[in-house]
FITORNU-171419 format. One record per residue (C-alpha): residue in three letters; x, y, z. Coordinates in steps of 0.1 Angstrom, whole numbers, plus 5000, padded with zeros to 4 digits. Layout:
BEGIN
ALAXYZ...
***
This chain:
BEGIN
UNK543712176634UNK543112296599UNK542912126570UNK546312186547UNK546112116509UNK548911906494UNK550712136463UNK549912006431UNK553812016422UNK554311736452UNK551011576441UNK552511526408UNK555811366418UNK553511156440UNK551511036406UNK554910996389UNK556410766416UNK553210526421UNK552810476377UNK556910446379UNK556010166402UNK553609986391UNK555609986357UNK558809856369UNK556509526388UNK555009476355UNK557909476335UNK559609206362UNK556808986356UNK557008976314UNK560508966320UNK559708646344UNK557908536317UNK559908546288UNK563008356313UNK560408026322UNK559408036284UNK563108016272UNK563507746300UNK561207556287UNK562707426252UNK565907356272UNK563807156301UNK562006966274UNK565006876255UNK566806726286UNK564306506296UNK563906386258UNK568106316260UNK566906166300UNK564305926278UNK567005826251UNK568905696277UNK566805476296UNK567005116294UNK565404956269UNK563304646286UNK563304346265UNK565104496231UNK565204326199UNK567704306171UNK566804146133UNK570103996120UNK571704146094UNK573903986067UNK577403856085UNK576403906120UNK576603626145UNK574603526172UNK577303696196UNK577104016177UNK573204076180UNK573503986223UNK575904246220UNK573804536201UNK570804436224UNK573404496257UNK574104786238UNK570204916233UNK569204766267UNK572404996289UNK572805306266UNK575105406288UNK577505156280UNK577505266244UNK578105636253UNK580405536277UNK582805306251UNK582504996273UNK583804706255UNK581304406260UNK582404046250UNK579503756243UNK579903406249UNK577003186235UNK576802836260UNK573602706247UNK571802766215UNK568802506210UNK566102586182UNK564802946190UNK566203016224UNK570203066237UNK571803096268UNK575403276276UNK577703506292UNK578803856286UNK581804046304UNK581604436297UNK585004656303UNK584405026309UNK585105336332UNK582505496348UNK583105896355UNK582405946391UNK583006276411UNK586506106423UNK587506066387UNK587605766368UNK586005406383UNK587405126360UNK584404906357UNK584104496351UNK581704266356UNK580303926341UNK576503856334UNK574703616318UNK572103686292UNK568903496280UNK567403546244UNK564103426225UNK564303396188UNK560803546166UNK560003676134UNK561404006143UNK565103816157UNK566503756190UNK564603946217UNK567103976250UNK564503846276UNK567003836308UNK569803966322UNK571403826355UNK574704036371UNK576103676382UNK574203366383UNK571603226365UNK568903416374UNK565703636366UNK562003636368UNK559903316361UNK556803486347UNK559303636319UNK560603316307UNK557103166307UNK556203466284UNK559103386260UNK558003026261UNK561802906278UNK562202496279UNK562002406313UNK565002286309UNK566602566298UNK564902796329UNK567402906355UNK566202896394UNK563903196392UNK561403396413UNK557303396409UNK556503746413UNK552903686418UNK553603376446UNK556603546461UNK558603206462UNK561403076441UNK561002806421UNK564202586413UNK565102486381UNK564702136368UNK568002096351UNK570702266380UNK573502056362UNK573502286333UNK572902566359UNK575102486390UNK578802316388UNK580602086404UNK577501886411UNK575702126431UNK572201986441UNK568902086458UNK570001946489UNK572802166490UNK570502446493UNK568402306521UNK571802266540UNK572802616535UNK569402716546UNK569602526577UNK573702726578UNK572303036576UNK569502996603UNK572502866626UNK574203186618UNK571303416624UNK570803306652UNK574603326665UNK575603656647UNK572303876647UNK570404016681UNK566803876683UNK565404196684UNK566204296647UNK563104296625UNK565104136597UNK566703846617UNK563203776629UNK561903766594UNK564403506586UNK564103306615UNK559603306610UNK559403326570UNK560003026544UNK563603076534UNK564903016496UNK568603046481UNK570103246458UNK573003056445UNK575603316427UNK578703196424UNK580302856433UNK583802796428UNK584802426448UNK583702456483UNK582902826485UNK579903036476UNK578403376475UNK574303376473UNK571703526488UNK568803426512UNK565203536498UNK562803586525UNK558803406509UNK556203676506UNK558203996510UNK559604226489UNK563404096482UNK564704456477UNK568604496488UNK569104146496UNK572104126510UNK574603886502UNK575903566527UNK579303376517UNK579502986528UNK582402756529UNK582402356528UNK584402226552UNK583801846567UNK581201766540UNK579002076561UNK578202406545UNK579102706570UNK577703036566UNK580803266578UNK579003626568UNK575703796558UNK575604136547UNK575804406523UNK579404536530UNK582804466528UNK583304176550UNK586204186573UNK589303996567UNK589003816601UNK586403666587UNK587903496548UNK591003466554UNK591203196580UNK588803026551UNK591103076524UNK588103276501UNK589503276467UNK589003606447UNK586903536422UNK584003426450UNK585403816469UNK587504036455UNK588004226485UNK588104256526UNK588204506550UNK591704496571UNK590504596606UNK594304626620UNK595204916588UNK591605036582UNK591405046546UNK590304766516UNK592304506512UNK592604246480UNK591703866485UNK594603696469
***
């Protein structure tokens, strides 16, 4: 076979078609370029808008001329939740206990939270710990309902023992019960009352919950402390902490008194079903809700 010579017209357009090429990649690549540099401004000044929204720990406000101790809680709710700010959530401050350079109250914010199904009208009472300084009233704790929070932060704010809630040692993984639960707990609520509900629960674990969950057994094996969030007469919502683990999702139990002996009637992080307040009498503020088995949907505690 012999050798044939390509014509230097086609090797040309050959020439033409290969620098064409290697042009075009190039200019995809700058043009890559130039897109992730643009980005980048854009990327950077979302996640400075990400950081001027994130909570601010332990914030401080210095009174100003006029304002109350109620009006600096509520500018440190405001610094500690942006969102709440941003949002327009009206927050209202209660002071219960002011005594030399630490306070104790309550705080109910009002809002609506914009959720994919539309608007979620949104209220809730905390309670709210502050340390007076030199620089003003530092908000050391926040509790969503109960008196609550960490012990080694209201050692570090130098809290009166009797003005320390129940709290949990982070670095023992026990809680540690407060010294003064009359200013804490109402309608004479007492230590013993928590040994009782622990013995409740154990009774109900061990009736409601198969043996072979890892959870139940962690109950049933581990040092078990309470939670105590709300008490209204003979009925409470808490929670059971579990000594030396992580208590992250705790759910929450709900107890009645009923012949001078607490009963632990559900655990869990759900809805609980009607069944199981009604025939209690649960008032709402201790649920607000239950699920109606017989109509499937949420029904309102009266």
């Amino acid at each position: 076979m012999k050798n044939q010579k390509i014509p230097t017209w086609l090797g040309t357009v050959i020439i033409i078609i290969i620098a064409v090429t290697i042009g075009m990649f190039a200019w995809k690549i700058e043009e890559s370029n130039k897109k992730i540099e643009s980005q980048a401004p854009s990327i950077a000044s979302q996640q400075n808008q990400d950081q001027e929204h994130e909570e601010v720990e332990f914030p401080t406000v210095k009174a100003q001329p006029g304002m109350t101790l109620e009006d600096i809680i509520k500018q440190a709710l405001y610094e500690k939740t942006p969102d709440w700010k941003i949002r327009n959530y009206d927050i209202d401050v209660t002071v219960e206990t002011n005594k030399n350079s630490h306070a104790i109250g309550r705080f109910v914010y009002d809002g609506y939270n914009v959720t994919k199904d539309g608007k979620y009208h949104n209220v809730a009472e905390g309670i709210w710990f502050a340390a007076k300084s030199d620089e003003g009233w530092t908000l050391v704790e926040t509790s969503g309902a109960g008196y609550w929070g960490s012990c080694q932060v209201f050692k570090r704010y130098d809290f009166p023992i009797d003005m320390t809630p129940d709290c949990w040692d982070t670095e023992k993984n026990i809680l540690i019960n407060t010294s003064n639960p009359e200013r804490f707990y109402p309608d004479n609520f007492a230590k013993a009352d928590k040994n009782e509900l622990v013995q409740a629960f154990i009774s109900y674990i061990k009736k409601e919950v198969s043996p072979k969950n890892q959870k139940s057994n962690n109950y049933l094996t581990k040092d078990l402390y309470v939670k105590i969030d709300k008490k209204i007469d003979n009925y409470i919502s808490g929670a059971i902490l579990i000594g030396g683990l992580e208590n992250i999702s705790v759910p929450y139990f709900l107890a009645v008194k009923k012949n001078g002996k607490w009963i632990v009637v559900y655990n869990g992080q759900d809805i609980p079903s009607c069944n199981i307040v009604e025939p209690y009498k649960f008032p709402n503020k201790i649920i607000g809700s239950c699920y109606d088995e017989i109509n499937k949907k949420e029904k309102k505690v009266l």
